[in-house]
C-alpha positions in Angstrom: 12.1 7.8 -23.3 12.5 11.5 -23.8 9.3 12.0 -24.3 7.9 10.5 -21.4 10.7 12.2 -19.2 9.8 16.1 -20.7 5.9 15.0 -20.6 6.9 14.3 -16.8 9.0 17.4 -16.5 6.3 19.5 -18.2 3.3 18.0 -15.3 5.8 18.8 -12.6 6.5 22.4 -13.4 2.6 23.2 -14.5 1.8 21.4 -10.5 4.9 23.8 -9.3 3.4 26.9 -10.8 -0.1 26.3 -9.9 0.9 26.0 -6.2 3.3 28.8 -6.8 0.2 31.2 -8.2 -2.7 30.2 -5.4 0.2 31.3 -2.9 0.3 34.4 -4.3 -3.5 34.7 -4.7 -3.9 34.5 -0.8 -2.6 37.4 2.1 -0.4 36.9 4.5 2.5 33.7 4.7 1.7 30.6 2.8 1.1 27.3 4.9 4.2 25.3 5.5 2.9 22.2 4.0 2.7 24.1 0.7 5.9 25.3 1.0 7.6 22.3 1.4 5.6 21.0 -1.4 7.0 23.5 -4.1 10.5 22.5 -2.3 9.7 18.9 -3.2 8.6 19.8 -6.7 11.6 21.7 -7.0 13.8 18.8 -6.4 12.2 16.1 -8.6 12.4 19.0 -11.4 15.8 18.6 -11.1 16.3 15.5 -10.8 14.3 15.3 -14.2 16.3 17.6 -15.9 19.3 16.0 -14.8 17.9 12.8 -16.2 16.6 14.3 -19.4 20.7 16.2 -19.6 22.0 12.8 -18.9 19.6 11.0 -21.6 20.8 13.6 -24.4 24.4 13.3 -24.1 23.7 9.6 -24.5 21.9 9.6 -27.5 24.6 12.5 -28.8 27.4 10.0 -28.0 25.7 7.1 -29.8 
């Protein structure tokens, strides 16, 4: 399961950074919609880490 959960962690952050990095490429504000996108990205990539924390001290306690 860890695997799968950091492979998923790993695709969120790479989608993150790529919206992150074509904002940056372009003048002026960024469009709202990608905003909230990186917001939303954001959010499941913590939720993820939280699983992948939670998943860890499981195994540690086993």
């Amino acid at each position: 399961m860890s695997d799968k959960l950091n492979a998923l962690l790993e695709r969120r952050k790479a989608h993150q950074r790529t919206l992150i990095i074509a904002m940056a490429e372009h003048d002026g504000l960024p469009a709202g919609s990608a905003l909230r996108q990186v917001a939303e990205l954001e959010n499941v990539i913590a939720a993820v880490e939280a699983v992948v924390g939670e998943e860890a001290e499981r195994a540690r306690r086993q």
